[in-house]
C-alpha positions as CSV (number, residue, x, y, z in Angstrom):
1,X,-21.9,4.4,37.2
2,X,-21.3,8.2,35.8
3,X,-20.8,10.6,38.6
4,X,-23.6,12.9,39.3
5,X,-22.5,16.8,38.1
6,X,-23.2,19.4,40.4
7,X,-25.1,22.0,39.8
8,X,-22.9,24.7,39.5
9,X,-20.7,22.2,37.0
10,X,-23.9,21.3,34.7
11,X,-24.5,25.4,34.5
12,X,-20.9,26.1,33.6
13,X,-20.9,23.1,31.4
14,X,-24.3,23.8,29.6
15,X,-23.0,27.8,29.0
16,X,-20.4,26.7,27.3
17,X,-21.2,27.2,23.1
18,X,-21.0,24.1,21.3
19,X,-17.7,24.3,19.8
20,X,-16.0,24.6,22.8
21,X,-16.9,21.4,24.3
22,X,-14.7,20.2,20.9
23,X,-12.0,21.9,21.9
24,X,-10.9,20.4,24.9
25,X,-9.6,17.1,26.5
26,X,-12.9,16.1,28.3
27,X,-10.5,14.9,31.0
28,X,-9.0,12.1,28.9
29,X,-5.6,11.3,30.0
30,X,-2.7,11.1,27.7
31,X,-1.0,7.7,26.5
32,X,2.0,7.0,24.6
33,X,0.3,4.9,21.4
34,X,-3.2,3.4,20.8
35,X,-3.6,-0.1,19.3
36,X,-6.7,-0.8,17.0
37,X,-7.9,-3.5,18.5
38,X,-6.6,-4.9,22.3
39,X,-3.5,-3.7,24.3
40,X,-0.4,-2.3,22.6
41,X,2.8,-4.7,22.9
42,X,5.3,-2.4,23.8
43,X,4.8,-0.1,27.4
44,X,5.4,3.4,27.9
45,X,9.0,2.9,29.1
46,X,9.7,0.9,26.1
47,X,13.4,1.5,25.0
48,X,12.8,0.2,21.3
49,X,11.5,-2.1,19.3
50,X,12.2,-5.9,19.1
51,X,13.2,-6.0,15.4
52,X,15.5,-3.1,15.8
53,X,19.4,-3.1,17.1
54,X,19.4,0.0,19.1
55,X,23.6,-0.5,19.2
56,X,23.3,-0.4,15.2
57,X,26.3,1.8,14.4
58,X,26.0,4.6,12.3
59,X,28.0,5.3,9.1
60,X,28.7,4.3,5.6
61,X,27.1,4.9,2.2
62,X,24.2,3.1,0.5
63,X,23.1,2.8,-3.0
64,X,19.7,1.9,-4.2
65,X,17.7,1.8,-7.4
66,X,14.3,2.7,-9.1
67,X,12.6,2.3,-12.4
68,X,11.8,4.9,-14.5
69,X,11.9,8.4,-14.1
70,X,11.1,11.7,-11.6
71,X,10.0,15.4,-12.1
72,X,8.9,16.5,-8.4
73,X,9.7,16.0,-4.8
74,X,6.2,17.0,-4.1
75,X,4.8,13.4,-3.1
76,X,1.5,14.4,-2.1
77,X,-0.2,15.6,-5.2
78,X,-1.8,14.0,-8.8
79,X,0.5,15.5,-10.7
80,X,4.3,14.3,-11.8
81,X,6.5,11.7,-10.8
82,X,7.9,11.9,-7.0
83,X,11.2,11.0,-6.3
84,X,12.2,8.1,-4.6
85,X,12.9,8.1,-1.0
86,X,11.7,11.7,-0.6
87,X,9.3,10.4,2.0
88,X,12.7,10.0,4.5
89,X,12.3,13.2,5.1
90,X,9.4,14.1,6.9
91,X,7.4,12.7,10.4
92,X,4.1,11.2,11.0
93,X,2.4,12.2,14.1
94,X,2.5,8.6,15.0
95,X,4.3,5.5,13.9
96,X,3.6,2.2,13.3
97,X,5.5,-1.4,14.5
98,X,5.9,-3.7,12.2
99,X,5.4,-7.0,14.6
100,X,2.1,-5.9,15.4
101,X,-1.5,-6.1,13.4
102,X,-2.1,-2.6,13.5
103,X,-0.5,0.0,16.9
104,X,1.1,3.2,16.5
105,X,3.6,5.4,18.9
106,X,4.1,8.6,19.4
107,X,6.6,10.3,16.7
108,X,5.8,13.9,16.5
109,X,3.1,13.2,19.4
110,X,4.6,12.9,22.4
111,X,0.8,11.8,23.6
112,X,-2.2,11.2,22.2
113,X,-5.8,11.5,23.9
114,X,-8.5,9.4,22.4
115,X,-11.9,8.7,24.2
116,X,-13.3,5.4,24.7
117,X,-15.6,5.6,21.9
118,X,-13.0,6.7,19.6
119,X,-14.9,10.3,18.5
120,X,-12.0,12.3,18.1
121,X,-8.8,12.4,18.3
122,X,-6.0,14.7,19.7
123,X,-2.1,15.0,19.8
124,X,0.4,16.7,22.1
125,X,3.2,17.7,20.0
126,X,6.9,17.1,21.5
127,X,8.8,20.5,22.4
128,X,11.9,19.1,20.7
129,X,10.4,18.8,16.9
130,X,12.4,20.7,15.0
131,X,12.2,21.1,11.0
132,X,15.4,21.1,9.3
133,X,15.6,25.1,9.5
134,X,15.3,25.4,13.2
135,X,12.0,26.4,13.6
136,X,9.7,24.2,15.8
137,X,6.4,21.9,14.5
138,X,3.7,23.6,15.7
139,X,0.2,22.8,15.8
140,X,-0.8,25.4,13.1
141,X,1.4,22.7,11.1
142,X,-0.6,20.0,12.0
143,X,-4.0,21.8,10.3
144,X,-2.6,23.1,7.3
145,X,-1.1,20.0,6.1
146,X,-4.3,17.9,7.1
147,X,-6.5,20.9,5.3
148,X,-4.3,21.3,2.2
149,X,-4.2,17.4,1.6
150,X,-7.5,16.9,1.8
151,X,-8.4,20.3,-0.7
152,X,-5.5,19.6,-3.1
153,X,-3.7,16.0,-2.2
154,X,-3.9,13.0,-4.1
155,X,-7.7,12.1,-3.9
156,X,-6.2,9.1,-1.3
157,X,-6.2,12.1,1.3
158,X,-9.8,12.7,0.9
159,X,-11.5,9.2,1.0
160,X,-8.6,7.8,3.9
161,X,-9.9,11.0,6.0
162,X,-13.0,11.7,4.9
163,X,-14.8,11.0,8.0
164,X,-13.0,13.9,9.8
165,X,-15.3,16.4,10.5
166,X,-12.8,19.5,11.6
167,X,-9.4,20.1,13.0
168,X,-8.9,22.5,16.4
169,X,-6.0,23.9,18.4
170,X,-6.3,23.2,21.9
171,X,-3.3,25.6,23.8
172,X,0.4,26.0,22.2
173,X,1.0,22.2,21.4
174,X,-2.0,20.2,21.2
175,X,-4.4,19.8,18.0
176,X,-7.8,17.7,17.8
177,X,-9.2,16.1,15.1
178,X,-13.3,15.6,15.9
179,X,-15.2,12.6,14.0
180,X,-18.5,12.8,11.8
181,X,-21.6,10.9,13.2
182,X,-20.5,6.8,12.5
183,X,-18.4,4.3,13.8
184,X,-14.6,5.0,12.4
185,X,-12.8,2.9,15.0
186,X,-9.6,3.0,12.9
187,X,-9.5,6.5,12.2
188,X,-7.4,7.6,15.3
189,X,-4.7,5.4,14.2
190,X,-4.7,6.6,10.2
191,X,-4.7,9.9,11.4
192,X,-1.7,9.6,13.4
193,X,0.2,7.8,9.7
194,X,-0.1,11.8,8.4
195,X,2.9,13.0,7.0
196,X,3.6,16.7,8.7
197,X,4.3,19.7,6.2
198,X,6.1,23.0,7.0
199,X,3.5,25.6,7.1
200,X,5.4,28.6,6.8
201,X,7.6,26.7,4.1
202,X,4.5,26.3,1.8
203,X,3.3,30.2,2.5
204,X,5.7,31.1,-0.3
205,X,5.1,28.1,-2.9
206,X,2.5,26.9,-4.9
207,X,1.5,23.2,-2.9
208,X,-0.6,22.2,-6.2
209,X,2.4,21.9,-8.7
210,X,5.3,20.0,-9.0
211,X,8.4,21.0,-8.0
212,X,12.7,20.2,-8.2
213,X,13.2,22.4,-5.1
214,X,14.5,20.4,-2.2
215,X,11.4,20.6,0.3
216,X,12.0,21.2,3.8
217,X,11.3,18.7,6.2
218,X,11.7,17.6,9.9
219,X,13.0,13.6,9.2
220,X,15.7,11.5,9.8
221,X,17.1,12.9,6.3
222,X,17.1,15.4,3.9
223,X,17.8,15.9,0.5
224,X,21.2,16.6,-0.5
225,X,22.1,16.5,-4.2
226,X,20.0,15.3,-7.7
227,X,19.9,14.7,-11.3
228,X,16.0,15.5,-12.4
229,X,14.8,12.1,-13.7
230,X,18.5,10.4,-13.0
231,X,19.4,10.2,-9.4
232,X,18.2,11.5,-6.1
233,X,20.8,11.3,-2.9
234,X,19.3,11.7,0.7
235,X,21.9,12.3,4.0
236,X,21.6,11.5,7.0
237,X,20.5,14.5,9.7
238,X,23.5,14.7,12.2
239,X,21.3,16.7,14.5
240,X,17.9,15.0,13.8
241,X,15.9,16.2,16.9
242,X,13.9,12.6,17.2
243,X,17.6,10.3,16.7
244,X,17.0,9.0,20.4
245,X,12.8,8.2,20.4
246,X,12.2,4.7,21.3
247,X,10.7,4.3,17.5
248,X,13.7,5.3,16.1
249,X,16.5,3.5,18.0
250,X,18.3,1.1,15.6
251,X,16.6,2.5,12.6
252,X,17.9,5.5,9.5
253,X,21.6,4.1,10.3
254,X,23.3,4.9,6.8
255,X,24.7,8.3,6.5
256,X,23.7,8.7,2.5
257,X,21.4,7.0,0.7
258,X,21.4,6.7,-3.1
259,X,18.6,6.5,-5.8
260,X,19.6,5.7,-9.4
261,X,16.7,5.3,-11.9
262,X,17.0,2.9,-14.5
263,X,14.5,2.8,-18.0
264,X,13.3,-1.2,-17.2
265,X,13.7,-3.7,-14.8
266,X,15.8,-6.1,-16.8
267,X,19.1,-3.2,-17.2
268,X,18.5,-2.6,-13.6
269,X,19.2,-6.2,-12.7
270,X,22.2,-6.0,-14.9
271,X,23.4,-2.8,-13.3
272,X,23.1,-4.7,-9.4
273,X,25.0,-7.7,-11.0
274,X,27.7,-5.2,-11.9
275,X,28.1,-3.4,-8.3
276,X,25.9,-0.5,-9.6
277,X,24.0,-0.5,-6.4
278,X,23.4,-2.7,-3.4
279,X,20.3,-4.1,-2.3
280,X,17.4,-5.1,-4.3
281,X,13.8,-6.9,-3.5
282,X,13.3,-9.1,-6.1
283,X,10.3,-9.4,-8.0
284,X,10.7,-11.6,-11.1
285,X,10.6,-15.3,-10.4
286,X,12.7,-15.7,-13.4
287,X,15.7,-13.4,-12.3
288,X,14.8,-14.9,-9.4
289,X,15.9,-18.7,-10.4
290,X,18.4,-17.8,-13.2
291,X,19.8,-14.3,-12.7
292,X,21.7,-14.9,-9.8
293,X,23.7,-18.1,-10.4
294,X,26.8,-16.1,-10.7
295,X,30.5,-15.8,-9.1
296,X,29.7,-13.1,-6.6
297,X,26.9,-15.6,-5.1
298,X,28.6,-18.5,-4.8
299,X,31.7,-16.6,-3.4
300,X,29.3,-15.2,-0.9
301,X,30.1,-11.5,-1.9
302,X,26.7,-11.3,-2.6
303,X,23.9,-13.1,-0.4
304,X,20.9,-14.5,-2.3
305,X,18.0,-14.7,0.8
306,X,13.7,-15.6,0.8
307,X,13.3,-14.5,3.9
308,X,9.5,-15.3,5.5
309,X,6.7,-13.2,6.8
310,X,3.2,-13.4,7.9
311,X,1.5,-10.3,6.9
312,X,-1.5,-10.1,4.4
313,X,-0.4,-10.8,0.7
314,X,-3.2,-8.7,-0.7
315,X,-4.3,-9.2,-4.3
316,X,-2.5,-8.8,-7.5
317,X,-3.9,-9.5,-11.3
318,X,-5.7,-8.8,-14.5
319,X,-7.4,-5.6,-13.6
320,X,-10.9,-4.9,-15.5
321,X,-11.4,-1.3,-16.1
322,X,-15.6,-1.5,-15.8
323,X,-15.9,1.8,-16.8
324,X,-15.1,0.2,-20.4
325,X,-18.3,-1.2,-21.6
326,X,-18.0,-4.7,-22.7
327,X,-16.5,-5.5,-19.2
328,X,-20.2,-4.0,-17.2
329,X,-21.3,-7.9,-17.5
330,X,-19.7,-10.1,-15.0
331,X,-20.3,-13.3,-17.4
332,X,-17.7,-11.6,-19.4
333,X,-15.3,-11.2,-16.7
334,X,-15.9,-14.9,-15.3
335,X,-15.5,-16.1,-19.1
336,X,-12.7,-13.9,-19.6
337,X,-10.6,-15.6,-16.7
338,X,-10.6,-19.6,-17.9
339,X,-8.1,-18.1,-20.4
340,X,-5.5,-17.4,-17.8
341,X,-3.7,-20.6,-17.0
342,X,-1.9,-20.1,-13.6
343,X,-0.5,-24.0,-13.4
344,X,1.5,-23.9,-16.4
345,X,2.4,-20.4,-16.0
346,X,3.5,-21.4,-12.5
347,X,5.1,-24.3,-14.0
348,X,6.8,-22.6,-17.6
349,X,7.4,-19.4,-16.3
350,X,7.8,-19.1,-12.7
351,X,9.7,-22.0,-11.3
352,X,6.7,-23.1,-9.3
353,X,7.7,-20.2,-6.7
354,X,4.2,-19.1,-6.4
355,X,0.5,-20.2,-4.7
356,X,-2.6,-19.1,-6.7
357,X,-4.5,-16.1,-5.2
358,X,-7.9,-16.4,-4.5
359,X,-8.7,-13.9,-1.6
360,X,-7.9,-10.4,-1.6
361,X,-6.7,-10.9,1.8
362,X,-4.2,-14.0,1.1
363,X,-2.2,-15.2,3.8
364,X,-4.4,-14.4,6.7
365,X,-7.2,-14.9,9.0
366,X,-9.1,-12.5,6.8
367,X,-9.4,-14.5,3.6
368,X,-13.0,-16.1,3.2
369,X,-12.6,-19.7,3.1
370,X,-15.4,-22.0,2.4
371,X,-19.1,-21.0,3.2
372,X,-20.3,-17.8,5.0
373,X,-20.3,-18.2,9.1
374,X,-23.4,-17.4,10.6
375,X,-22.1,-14.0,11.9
376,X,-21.2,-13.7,8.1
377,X,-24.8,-14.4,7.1
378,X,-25.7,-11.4,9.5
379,X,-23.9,-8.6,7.3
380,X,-24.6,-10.6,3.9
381,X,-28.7,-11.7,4.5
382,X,-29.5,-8.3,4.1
383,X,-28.0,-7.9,0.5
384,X,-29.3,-10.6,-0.7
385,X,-30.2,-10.0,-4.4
386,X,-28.0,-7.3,-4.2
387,X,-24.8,-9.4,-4.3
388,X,-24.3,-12.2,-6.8
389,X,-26.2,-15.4,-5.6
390,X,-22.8,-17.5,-5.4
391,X,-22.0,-15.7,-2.5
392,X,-24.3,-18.1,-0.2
393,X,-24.2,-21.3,-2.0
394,X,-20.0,-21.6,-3.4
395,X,-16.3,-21.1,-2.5
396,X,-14.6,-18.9,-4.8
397,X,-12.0,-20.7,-6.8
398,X,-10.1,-19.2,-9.8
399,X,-10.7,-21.6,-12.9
400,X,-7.7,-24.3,-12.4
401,X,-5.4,-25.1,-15.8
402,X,-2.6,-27.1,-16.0
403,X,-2.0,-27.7,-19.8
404,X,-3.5,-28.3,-23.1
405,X,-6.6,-31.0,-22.2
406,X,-7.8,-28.8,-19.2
407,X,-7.3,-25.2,-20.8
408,X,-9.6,-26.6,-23.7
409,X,-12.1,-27.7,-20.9
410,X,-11.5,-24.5,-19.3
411,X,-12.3,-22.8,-23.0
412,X,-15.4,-24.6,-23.4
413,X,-16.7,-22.8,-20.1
414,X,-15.6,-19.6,-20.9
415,X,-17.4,-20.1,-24.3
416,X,-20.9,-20.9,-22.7
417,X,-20.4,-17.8,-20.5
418,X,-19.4,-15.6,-23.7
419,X,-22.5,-16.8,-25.2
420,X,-24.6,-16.1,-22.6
421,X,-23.2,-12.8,-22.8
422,X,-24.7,-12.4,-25.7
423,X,-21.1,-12.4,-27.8
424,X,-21.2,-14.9,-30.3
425,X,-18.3,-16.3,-32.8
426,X,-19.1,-14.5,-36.3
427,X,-16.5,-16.7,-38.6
428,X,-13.2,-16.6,-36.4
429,X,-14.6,-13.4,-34.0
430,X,-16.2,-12.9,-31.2
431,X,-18.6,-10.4,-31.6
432,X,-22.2,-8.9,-29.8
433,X,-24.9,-9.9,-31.6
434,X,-26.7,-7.0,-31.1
435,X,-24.1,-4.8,-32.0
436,X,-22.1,-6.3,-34.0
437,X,-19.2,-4.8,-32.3
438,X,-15.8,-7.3,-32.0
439,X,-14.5,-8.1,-28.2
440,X,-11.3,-6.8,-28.2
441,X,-9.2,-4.8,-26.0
442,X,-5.8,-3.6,-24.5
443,X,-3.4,-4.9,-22.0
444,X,-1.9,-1.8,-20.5
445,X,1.8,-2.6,-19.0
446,X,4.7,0.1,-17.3
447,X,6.9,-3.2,-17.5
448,X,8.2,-5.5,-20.5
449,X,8.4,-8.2,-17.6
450,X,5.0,-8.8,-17.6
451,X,5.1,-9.2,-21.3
452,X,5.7,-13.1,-21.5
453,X,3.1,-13.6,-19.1
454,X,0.2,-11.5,-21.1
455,X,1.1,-13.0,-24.1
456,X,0.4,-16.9,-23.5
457,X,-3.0,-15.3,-21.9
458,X,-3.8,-13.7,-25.4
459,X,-3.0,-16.8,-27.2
460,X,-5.8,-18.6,-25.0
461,X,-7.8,-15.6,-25.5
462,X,-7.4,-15.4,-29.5
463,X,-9.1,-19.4,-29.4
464,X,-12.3,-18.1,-28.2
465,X,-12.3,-15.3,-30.9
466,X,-11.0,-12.6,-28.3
467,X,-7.9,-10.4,-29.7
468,X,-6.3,-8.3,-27.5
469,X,-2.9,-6.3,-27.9
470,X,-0.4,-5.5,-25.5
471,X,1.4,-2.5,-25.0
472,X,4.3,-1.3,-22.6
473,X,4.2,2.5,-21.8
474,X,6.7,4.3,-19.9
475,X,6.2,5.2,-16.4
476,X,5.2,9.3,-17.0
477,X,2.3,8.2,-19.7
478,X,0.8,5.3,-17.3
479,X,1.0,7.2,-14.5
480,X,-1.1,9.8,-16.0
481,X,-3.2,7.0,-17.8
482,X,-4.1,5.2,-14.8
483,X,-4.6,8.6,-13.1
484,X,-7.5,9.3,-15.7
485,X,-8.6,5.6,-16.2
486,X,-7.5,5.5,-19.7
487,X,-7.3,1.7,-19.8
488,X,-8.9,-1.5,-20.9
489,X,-7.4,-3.8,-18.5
490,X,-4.1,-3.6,-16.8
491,X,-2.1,-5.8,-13.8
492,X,-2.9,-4.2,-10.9
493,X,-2.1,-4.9,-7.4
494,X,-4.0,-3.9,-4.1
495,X,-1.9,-4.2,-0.6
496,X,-3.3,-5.1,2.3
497,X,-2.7,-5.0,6.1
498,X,-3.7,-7.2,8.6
499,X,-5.8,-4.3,9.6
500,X,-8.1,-3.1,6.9
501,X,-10.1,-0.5,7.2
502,X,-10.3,3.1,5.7
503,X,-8.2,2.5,2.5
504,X,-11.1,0.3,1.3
505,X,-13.3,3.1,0.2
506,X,-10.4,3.8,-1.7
507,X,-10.3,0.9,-3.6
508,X,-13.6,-0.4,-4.0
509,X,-15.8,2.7,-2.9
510,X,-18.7,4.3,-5.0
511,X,-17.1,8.2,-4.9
512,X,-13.5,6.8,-5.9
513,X,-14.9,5.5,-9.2
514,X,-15.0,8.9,-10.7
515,X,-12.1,10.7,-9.0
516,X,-9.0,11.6,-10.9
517,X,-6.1,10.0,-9.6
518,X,-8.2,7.8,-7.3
519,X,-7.3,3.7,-6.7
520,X,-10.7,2.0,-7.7
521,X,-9.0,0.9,-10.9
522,X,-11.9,-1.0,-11.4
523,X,-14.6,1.4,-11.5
524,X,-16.7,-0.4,-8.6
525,X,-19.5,1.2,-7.7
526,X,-21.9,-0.6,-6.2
527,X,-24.0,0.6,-2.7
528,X,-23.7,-2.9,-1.0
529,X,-19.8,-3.2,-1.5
530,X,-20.0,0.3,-0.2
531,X,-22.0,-0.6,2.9
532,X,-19.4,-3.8,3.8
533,X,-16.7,-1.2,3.7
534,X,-18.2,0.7,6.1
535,X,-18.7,-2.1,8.2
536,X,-15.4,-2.9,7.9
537,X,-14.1,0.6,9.0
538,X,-16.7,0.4,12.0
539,X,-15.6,-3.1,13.6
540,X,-15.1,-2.6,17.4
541,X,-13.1,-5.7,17.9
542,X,-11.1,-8.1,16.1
543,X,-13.5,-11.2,15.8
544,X,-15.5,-8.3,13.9
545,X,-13.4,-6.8,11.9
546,X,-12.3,-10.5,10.4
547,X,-16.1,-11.1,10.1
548,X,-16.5,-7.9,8.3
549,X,-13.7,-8.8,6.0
550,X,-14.4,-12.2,4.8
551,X,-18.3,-10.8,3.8
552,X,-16.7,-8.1,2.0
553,X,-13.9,-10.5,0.5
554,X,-16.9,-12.9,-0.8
555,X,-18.4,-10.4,-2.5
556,X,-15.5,-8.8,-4.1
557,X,-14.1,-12.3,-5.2
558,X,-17.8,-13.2,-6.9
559,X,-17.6,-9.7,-8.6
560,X,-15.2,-10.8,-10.9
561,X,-13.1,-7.8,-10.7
562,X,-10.0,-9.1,-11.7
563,X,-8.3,-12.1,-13.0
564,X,-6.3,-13.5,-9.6
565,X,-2.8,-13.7,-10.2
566,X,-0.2,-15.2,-7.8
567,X,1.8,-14.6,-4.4
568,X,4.7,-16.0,-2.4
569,X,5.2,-16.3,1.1
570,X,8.5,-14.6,1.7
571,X,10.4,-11.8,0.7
572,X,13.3,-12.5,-2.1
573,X,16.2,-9.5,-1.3
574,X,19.6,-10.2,-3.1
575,X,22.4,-7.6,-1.4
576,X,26.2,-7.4,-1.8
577,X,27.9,-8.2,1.5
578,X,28.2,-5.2,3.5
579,X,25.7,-5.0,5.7
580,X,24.5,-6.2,9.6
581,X,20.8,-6.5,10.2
582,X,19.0,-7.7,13.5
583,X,18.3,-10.8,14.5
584,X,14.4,-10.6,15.2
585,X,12.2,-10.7,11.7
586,X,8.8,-9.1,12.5
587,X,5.3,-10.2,11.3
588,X,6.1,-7.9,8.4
589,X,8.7,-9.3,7.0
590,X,12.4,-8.0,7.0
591,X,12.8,-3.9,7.6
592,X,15.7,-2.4,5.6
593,X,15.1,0.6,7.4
594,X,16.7,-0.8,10.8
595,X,20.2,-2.7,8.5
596,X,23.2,-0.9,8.9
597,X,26.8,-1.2,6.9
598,X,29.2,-3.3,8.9
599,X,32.5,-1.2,8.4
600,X,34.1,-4.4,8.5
601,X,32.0,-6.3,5.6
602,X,32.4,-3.6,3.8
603,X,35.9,-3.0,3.7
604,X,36.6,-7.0,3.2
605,X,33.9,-6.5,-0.1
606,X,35.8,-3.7,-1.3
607,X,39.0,-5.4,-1.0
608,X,38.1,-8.2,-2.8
609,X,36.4,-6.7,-5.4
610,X,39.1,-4.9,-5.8
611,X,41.7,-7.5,-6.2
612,X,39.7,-8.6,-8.7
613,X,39.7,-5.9,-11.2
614,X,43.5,-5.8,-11.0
């Protein structure tokens, strides 16, 4: 029961205007990390994380690769191409672990104050944050970089904290962040993921253009050499203030890290083969089962390794752009996607390495599986007639090929759907009978990899009268296209965590449909996707957040936004034999961050590699 308040307290505490009562603790104690939903795994005392070697040595060089091209180290705007690995060199308030659904620790924070029903948030910053210059993070930090992202950051920024109502300074080293009215249980949390910028750094620039000065920041690294559009190299801070934080133990243990760009994918597996650099995630099943079979493999001087996870494996696939007119009718979309054969793609072009995706939430307790629950029904009941019909009555299955006698069953259906459409064949077209106007359209791709997989797709397409044409762009001009939606269809991909919550608006919300630079690729906008997300972003427990996530996941998957692609269970990383890693493998798969060069590997690769040339 709540303590009576004297008199003299209620007086003093009803005198006090407004925005003073938001701009104090309200007697909340401090802890050392918040979990969304239950207790956090590790304590207060914690020493460091599972996954981590905290007796990782230190040292030794590493090279690493990207595709394409940069023009900025300014990460946080629309504009330009950000270097890779430039976010090494800032903090986050809080960070996450990576064995966990969704917790975060105190990075810059030393503690974090957060009442029970999660209505604002507030940080106490450590004394010993230090940016690179020697000057301390303060809390006017804090505000201007979470004011300046939200005016002129990507539009991310605006949609992830968009339910934050204002920022206050409480003393020397605490800031607040107070909610809007609504249920945001997750917003503490994303809050404490914000990257911290240097004030007094930024007083002299111009934070809405791009930029090829070295920015100041407070992380583990800092930039120390480049060639604009080439190569980027990041070192190792010597002094970094946060080296001994429990988050931090056992991880940023390579003294220089490399970036070297490369035009495409297929040079830049060549360049590996050939020592150019030394670890790489792979992401073509073909290089995957062919590239590989090489001397330095079976020597062991490289290692070859699908190592496993169990985190969400989001959705990947033929993105419609609905803003385009022909795609507005869903029959079109349906129709559009008994072209794609997955089975003999999976079978011709990927090796079988990959399941079909059906869920955007793949791989977890969050995919909708069969039928609505009844606590489904209670979010979806309401919509009814609002969201398609199929939602209630079917499971969601992509249209199943397999070869030639079921792609021309699979044809049929799409043909019945076209029709329906109202697009009819006209000789050997498709076209709208009221218009006139042929169905054809554009398969925007930054990679030639993806190129034998579109193609076999507009074959099948070409037999129901569709044409489409493919075209491979480089990364600056589909950046910028994407950025303004100036795309039929492209393959897109949407992450996703095991817990979802504000990034959602992003994706499928109403106000990102028309915002430059924005995620909702597909142009949803639709008031009852909308209200899901928001339940979503409101569930006060687990069991209701994975509720809220299968309704929305139904109605997303009978949308027919996309044409489901594929995904694989573990992660495929090919590296040449000179590093040490921990033991432990988290829920999220293997962390880079915390490998380290073993001196000895390293020297014994070198050698031999060596010997070899001579």
């Amino acid at each position: 029961m709540m303590k009576k308040l004297t008199l003299f307290a209620l007086t003093a505490l009803l005198s006090l205007p407004l925005s003073a009562l938001a701009d104090t603790l309200d007697g909340v104690e401090g802890r050392h990390g918040i979990a969304m939903h239950g207790d956090l795994k590790y304590p207060a005392d914690f020493k460091h994380f599972d996954y981590a070697n905290p007796n990782a040595p230190k040292g030794g060089k590493v090279r690493m690769h990207s595709i394409g091209t940069f023009d900025s180290f300014n990460a946080f705007i629309v504009k330009g191409n950000a270097a890779a690995g430039i976010g090494s060199i800032y903090n986050t308030l809080m960070s996450g672990s990576a064995d966990e659904a969704f917790s975060q620790y105190g990075e810059l924070a030393q503690e974090v104050y957060m009442p029970d029903d999660r209505s604002w948030v507030a940080f106490k910053l450590r004394k010993e944050a230090r940016w690179h210059d020697g000057k301390p993070v303060t809390v006017d930090d804090v505000i201007w970089t979470f004011n300046t992202l939200v005016k002129h950051g990507q539009p991310f920024y605006r949609f992830y904290y968009g339910s934050v109502a204002d920022v206050v300074k409480i003393g020397a080293d605490i800031v607040r962040f107070n909610f809007k009215a609504g249920e945001n249980r997750e917003l503490p949390l994303i809050i404490g993921q914000l990257a911290i910028l240097p004030k007094h750094y930024w007083a002299t620039r111009d934070f809405t253009k791009t930029t090829l000065e070295p920015p100041l920041g407070s992380g583990a690294y800092k930039v120390k050499d480049f060639e604009a559009g080439r190569a980027i190299t990041v070192e190792r801070v010597m002094d970094y203030w946060g080296r001994d934080l429990p988050i931090n133990k056992g991880f940023s243990n390579f003294d220089e890290i490399r970036y070297d760009y490369y035009r495409d994918n297929t040079i830049a597996i060549e360049a590996f083969k050939a020592g150019e650099y030394d670890y790489r995630s792979e992401n073509s099943s073909k290089s995957w089962a062919t590239a590989y079979d090489i001397p330095a493999v079976k020597s062991g001087q490289m290692k070859k390794e699908g190592i496993n996870h169990n985190r969400s494996t989001g959705m990947q696939g033929f993105v419609f752009n609905t803003r385009r007119e022909m795609f507005t009718d869903a029959r079109l979309r349906a129709a559009l996607a008994y072209a794609f054969d997955f089975e003999w793609s999976n079978k011709n072009l990927f090796y079988g390495q990959y399941a079909r995706s059906r869920s955007y939430f793949d791989n977890s307790e969050l995919a909708a599986e069969g039928l609505p629950s009844a606590d489904e029904l209670k979010l979806l009941e309401p919509l009814r007639g609002k969201i398609p019909d199929e939602v209630f009555t079917k499971t969601y299955v992509p249209p199943k090929g397999g070869g030639p006698r079921q792609l021309r069953k699979n044809l049929r259906a799409a043909g019945k759907l076209l029709d329906a459409a109202g697009w009819k064949i006209k000789g050997r077209e498709r076209v709208h009978e009221k218009t006139g106007t042929p169905l054809t359209f554009e398969v925007m791709l930054v990679s030639p990899l993806f190129e034998r997989i579109v193609l076999p797709f507009a074959k099948n397409l070409e037999k129901l009268g569709v044409k489409i044409t493919v075209r491979t762009v480089d990364s600056s001009q589909y950046r910028r296209r994407l950025d303004t939606y100036d795309f039929d269809m492209i393959v897109g991909s949407y992450g996703q965590s095991l817990s979802p919550g504000n990034e959602q608006r992003s994706y499928w919300g109403s106000k990102a449909a028309t915002l430059e630079g924005g995620r909702n690729y597909m142009g949803i906008s639709d008031p009852a996707i909308d209200e899901l997300v928001e339940k979503v972003i409101a569930a006060s427990d687990r069991k209701t957040l994975v509720t809220a996530t299968r309704a929305l996941d139904r109605v997303l998957q009978w949308g027919h936004w996309i044409i489901p692609h594929w995904h694989i269970k573990y992660d495929r990383i090919a590296y040449w034999n000179k590093f040490g890693r921990p033991k432990v493998t988290p829920t999220q798969g293997s962390q880079f961050t915390a490998w380290w060069v073993d001196a000895a590997k390293a020297n014994d690769l070198a050698g031999r590699l060596a010997s070899e040339k001579d």
